[in-house]
N, C-alpha and C positions, 0 to 999 in steps of 0.2 A: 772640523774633521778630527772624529780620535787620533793619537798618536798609534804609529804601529811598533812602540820600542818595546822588545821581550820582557816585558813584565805584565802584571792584568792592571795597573798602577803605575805611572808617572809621579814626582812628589815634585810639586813646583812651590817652593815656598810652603806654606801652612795647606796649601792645597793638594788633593788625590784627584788626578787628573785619569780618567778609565782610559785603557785602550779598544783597539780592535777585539783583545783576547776575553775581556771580561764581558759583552752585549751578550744578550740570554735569545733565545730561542722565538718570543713569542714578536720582537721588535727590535730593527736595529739602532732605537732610538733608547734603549731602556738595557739595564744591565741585569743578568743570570743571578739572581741571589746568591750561588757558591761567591763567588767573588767578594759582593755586599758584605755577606757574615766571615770572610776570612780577614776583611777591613775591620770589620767591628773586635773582632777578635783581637787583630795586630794594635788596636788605638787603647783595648783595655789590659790587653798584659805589658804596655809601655809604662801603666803606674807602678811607681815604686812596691814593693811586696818586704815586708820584715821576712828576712829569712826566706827558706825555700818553700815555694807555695805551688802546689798542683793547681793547670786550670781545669776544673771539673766539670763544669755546664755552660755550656754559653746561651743565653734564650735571645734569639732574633726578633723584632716586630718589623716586618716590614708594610711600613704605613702606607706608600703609595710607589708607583714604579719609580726607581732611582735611575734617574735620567744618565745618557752619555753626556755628562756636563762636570765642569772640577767639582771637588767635594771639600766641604770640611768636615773634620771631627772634633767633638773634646768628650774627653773622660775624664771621670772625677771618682775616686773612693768614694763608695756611701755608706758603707757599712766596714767602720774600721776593722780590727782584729787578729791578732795573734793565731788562732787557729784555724778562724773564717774568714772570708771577708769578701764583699762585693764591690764591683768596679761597674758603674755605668755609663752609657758611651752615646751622644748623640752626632746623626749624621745628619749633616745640612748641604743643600747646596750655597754652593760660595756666590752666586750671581744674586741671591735672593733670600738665602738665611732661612729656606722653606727646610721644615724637617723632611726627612726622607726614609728612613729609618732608625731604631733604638737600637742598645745592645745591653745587655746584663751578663757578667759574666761573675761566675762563684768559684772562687780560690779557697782550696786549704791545704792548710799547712801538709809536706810533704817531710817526713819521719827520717834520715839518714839510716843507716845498717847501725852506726855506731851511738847514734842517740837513746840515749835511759829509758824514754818514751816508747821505743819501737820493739823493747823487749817482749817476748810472745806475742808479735805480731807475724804474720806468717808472709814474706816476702812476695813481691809480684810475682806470678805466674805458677805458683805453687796450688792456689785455689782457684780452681775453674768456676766462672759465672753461669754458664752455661753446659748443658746437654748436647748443643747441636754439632755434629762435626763439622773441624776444619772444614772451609772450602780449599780446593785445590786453589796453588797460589798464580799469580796472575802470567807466569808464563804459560799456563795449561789456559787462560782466555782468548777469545776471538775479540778484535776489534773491532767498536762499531761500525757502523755503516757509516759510508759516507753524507751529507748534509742533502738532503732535497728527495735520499730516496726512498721507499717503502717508509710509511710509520711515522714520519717527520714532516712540520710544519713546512715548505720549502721556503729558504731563506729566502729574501729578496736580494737580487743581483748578486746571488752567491756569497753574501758580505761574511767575515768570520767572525766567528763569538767563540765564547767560553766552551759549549760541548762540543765543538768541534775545532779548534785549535788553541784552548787556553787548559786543557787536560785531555788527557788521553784516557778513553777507558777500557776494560777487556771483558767484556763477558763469561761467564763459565758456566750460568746458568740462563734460559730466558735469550731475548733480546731485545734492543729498541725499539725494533719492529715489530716485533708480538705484544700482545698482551698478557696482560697478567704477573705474577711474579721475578724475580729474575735474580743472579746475582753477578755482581759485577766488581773489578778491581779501579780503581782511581786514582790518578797519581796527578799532580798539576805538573804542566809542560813547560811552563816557565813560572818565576815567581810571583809574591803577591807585591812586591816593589824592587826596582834595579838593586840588584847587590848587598841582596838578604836573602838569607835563607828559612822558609817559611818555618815558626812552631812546630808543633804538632798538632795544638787546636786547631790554629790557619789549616794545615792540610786535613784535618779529620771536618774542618766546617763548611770547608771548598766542596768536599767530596759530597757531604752528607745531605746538599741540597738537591745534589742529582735521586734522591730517591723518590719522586713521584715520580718524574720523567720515567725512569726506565722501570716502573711496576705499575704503568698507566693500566688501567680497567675501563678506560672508554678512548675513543680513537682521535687521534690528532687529527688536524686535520678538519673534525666535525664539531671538537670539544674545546672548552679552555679547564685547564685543573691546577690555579696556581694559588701556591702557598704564602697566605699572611704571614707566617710564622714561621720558624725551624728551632728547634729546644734540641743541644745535643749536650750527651752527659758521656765523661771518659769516665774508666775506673783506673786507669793508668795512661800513658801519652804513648800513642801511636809510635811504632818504631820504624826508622825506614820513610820511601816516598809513599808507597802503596796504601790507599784503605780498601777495603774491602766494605758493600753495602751489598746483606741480605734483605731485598727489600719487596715491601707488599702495602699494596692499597688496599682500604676496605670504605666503599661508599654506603651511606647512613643515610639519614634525611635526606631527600632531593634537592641537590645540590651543595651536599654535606660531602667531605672524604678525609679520611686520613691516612697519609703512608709514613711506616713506621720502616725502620733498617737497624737491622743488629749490626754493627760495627766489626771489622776484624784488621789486623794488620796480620806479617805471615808468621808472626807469634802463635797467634788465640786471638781471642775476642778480648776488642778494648771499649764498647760501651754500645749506647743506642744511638738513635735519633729520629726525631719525631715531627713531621709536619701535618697542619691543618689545612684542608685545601678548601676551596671554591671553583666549586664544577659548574659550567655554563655551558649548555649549546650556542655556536659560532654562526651568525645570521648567516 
């Protein structure tokens, strides 16, 4: 029986033990990828870093469903480096040493105001990435719906997971229950483990797997559309609890999709992120 202690993570020893807050939607046997890639995140910005290092991409593989069962991690530099450098991160379960999911995350070095290097460089938020206006910030969103109704899988025996009690979201565009585009504000509800306060990858990687969900193009219910993968790239680190995912599916080959989300915190825009799905009819 998962723990219910306000974290999405217990740490028992060498082990990530999931709670109630971190199971995903489609089983309450298996956990929400946001959760997955905020762990892969947290196990690769633990290596050492020379100096001060931006995390810039985190790429996800999620190899098969990552059970509600303890977890290991190890991460190891693979790619030393002063200006780059990569960190990769394997998830096993601890009962059986079965991989579960990878993580690759790409650090570079991050410039001080007062560093010789950073001279004509033009500070954050001076150069906009984007065209698209601000979204209004997440106190002008509506809350999702509750668990079970219009649009959603209905859980079994109402058990809680990740989009409905391990973060909260707010809509401003779209909704859960519609289809099609949407956009939405993200904040986690409790941490990614007791008595830490998450990154900014952690919260921008938590968030950034809710984007097929909530820009779904075929209906719950009749479909499965779940992502092997999530690649998210920051150009700066999220500020605050809130992300923001302006987010859109586009289906390709049958049984092909991908939902891509422009990033924002209530700065501007602070990157993408991008999943590859597998769409199936539900017998």
């Amino acid at each position: 029986m998962p723990s219910v202690a306000e974290a999405l993570f217990d740490v028992d020893g060498d082990q990530l033990v999931p709670t109630e807050f971190a199971r995903g939607p489609w089983s309450p046997d298996a956990l929400h990828g946001g959760p997955v890639a905020a762990l892969l995140a947290r196990a690769a910005e633990s290596c050492a870093a020379p100096g001060s290092m931006h995390s810039a991409r985190l790429s996800v593989e999620l190899l098969r469903p990552v059970p509600v069962a303890p977890l290991r991690l190890s991460a190891s530099v693979s790619r030393p480096g002063r200006k780059v450098q990569l960190v990769d991160v394997r998830m096993t379960t601890a009962h059986d040493g079965q991989e579960v999911a990878w993580g690759r995350l790409l650090r570079i070095r991050a410039l001080g105001e007062d560093d010789p290097e950073a001279e004509g460089v033009p500070p954050a938020l001076t150069v906009r990435s984007t065209d698209e206006a601000q979204p209004p910030g997440p106190g002008a969103g509506r809350p999702m719906v509750s668990p079970g109704q219009v649009g959603e899988a209905p859980p079994p025996d109402g058990y809680r997971a990740f989009h409905s009690a391990g973060a909260e979201l707010r809509f401003v565009r779209g909704a859960f229950e519609r289809l099609g585009p949407s956009t939405v504000w993200v904040r986690l509800a409790v941490p990614v483990v007791p008595g830490e306060a998450p990154s900014p990858m952690q919260r921008a990687a938590a968030a950034s797997d809710f984007g097929n969900g909530v820009s779904a193009e075929v209906a719950f219910g009749q479909f499965l559309f779940i992502n092997p993968d999530l690649t998210v790239t920051l150009e700066r680190p999220p500020v605050g609890e809130w992300v923001c995912l302006d987010a859109r599916t586009a289906l390709g080959n049958p049984g092909v999709g991908v939902a891509q989300s422009a990033l924002w915190d209530e700065l501007g825009p602070v990157g993408r992120a991008v999943q590859t799905l597998v769409v199936e009819r539900l017998a």
